[in-house]
C-alpha positions in Angstrom: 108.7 -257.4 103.5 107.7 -258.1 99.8 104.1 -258.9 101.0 103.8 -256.7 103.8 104.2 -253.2 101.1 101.8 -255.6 98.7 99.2 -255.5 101.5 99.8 -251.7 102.5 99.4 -250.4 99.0 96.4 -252.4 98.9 94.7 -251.4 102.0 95.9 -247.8 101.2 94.1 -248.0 97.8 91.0 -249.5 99.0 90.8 -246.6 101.7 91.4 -244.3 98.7 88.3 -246.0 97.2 86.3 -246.0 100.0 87.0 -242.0 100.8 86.3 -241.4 96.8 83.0 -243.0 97.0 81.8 -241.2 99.9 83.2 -238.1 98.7 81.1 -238.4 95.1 78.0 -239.7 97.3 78.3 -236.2 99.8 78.5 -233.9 96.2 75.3 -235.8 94.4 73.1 -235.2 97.7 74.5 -231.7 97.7 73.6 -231.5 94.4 70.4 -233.1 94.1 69.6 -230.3 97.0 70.1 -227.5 95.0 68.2 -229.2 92.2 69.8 -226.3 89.7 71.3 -227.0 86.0 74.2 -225.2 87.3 75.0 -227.4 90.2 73.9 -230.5 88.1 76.4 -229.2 85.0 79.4 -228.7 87.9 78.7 -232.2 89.5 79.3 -233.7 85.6 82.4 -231.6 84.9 83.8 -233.4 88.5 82.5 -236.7 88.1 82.0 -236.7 83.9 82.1 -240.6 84.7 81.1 -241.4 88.2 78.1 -243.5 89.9 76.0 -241.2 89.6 76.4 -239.6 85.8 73.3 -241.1 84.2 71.4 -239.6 86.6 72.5 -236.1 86.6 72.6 -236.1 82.9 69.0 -237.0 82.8 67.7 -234.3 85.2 69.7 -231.6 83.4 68.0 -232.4 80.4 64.6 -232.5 81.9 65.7 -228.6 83.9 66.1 -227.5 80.7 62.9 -228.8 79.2 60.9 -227.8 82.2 62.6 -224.0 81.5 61.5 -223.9 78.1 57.8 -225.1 78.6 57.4 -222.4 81.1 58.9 -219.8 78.9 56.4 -221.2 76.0 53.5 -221.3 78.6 54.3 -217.7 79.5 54.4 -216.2 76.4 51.2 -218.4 75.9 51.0 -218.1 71.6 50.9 -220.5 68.8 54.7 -219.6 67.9 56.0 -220.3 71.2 54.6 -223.5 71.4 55.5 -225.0 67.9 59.2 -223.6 68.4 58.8 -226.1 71.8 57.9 -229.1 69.5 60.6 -228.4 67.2 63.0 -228.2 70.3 61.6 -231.3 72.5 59.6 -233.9 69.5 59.6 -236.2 72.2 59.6 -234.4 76.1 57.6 -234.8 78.8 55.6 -231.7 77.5 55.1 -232.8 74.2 51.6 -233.9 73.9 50.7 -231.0 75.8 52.2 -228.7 73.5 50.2 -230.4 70.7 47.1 -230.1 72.3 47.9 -226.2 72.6 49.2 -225.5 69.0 45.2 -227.2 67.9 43.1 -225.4 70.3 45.1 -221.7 68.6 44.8 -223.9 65.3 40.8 -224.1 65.9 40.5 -220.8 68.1 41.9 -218.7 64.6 39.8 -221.2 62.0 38.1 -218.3 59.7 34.4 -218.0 59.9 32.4 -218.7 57.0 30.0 -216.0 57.5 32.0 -213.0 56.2 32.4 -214.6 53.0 29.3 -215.6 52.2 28.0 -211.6 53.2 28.8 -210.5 49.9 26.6 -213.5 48.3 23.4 -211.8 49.5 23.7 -208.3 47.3 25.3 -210.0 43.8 26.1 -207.1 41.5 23.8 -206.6 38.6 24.1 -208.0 35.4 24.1 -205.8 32.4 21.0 -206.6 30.0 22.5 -208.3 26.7 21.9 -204.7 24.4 23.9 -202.6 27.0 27.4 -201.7 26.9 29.7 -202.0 30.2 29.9 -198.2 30.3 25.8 -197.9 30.8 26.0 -201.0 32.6 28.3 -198.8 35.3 26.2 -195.6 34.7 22.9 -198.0 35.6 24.4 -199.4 38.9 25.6 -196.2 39.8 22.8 -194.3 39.3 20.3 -197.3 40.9 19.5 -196.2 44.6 20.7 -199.0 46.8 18.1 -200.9 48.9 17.5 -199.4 52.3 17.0 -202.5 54.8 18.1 -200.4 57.7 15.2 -198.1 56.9 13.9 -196.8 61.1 10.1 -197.1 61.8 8.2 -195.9 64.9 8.2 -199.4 66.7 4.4 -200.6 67.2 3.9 -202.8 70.4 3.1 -206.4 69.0 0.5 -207.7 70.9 1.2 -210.1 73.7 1.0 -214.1 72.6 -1.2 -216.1 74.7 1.6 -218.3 75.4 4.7 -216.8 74.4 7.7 -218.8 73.2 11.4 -218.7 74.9 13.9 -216.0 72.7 15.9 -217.4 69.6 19.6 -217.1 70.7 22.5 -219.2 70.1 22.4 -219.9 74.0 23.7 -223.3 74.2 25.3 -222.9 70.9 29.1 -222.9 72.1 31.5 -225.5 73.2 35.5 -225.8 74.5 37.8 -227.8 73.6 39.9 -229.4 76.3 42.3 -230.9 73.9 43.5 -232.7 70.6 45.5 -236.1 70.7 47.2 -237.8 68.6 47.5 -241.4 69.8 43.9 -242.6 70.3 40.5 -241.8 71.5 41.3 -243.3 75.0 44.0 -240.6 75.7 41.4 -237.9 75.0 38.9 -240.0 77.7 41.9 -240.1 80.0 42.3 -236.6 80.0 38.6 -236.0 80.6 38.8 -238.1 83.5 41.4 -236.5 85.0 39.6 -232.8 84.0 36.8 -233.7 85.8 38.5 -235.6 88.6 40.5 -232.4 89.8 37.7 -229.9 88.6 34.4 -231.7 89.6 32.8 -228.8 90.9 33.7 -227.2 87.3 31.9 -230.1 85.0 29.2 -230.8 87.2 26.8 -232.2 84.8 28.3 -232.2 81.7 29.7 -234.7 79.1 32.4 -234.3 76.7 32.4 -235.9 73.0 35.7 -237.2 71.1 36.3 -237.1 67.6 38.7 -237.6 65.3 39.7 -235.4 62.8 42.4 -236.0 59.9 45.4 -233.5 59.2 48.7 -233.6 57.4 50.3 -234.5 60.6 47.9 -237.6 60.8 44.5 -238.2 63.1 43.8 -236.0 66.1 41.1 -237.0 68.7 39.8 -234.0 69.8 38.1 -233.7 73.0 35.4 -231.4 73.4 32.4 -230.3 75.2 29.3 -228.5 73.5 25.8 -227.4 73.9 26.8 -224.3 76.4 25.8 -220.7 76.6 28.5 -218.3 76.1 28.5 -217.4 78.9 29.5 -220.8 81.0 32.0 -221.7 78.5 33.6 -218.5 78.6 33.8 -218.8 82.8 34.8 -222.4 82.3 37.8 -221.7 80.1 38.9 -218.8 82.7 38.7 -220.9 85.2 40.8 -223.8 83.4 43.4 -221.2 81.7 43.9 -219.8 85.4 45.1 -222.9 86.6 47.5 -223.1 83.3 45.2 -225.9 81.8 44.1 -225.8 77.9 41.0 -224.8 77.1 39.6 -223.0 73.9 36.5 -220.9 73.3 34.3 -222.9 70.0 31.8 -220.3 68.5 29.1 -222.1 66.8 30.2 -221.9 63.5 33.2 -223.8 64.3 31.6 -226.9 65.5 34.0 -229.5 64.2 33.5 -232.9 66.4 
């Protein structure tokens, strides 16, 4: 009799088993379905220690990431992004986010050419006899020069083989990215670029430098020698299908 409850309680307990199991294996698939942090956050609270924890602790985290980056793509500024890093240093989004926070880094770089305007008209000095008030008085009453001064335009005569216009056509550039482990991830990512945008590089070739920072060395991958024009269209293009891509004026050349 002894043996006979032994052998019941054990059956009964491996039938427990067996109906627990498939019960925890029904709820994952239903929640794998529904693919939601909510549904993955309800299967943890009923299994906090079941076969299939690790996994549904992993994919919630990477929901939640995947939430954030689109929130930080959408707002689409230099704030959102850096408050991304500071959240997820080491996500799946990460490297992109890097690349993002350079290219506004670069985009916003100040232009030398405003500060160097001023160079061109220097004040006068005052001769060594005069006193500041007649040197005012002198620069005050001094016309200023007149280089805006409008003549009737004279038709030049026609060269006998004229040259092509001096523009800045083929002056501009994007950059496509900045990365921080080597040049090889830059080349990578130019691969890829021009592997699911052929049509979009036809014809061109990118260059990779580094440049040095606080953070450490960035590889930045660029392409130059465009018009405005085409890099304007290509970064369009790129930014429509939520890829990086930044506008390089040709002041800003840095590669």
């Amino acid at each position: 009799m002894v043996m006979n409850k032994a052998v019941q309680v054990l059956c009964f307990a491996l039938l427990l088993g067996i109906y627990g199991c498939s019960r925890q294996q029904s709820d994952w698939e239903k929640t794998r379905a529904a693919n939601t942090t909510d549904s993955y956050e309800q299967f943890l609270k009923k299994y906090p220690n079941g076969e299939f924890t690790a996994q549904a602790q992993a994919r919630v985290k990477e929901l939640y990431e995947e939430r954030e980056w689109q929130k930080a793509r959408d707002t689409d500024t230099q704030e959102a992004y850096q408050a991304f890093l500071k959240q997820y240093p080491e996500g799946k989004w990460t490297e992109e986010a890097r690349i993002r926070v350079e290219n506004f880094t670069l985009a916003q770089a100040p232009s030398n050419a405003a500060a160097g305007a001023d160079t061109a008209n220097p004040p006068p000095i005052p001769a060594p006899g005069d006193s500041a008030a007649n040197a005012m008085a002198n620069t005050a009453m001094k016309p200023p020069a007149s280089p805006a001064r409008v003549t009737p335009p004279t038709a030049p005569a026609a060269p006998s083989n004229p040259a092509a216009p001096v523009s800045v056509a083929g002056a501009y550039g994007i950059q496509l990215g900045a990365f921080k482990s080597s040049a090889d991830a830059a080349n990578r990512r130019w691969a890829h670029l021009n592997k699911e945008y052929p049509k979009l590089f036809a014809a061109l070739s990118p260059t990779v430098g580094p440049k040095k920072g606080a953070s450490g060395t960035l590889y930045r991958l660029q392409v130059t020698g465009l018009t405005e024009k085409h890099a304007r269209a290509i970064c369009k293009d790129l930014k429509a299908k939520s890829q990086a891509c930044v506008l390089i004026h040709p002041a800003h050349h840095q590669v």
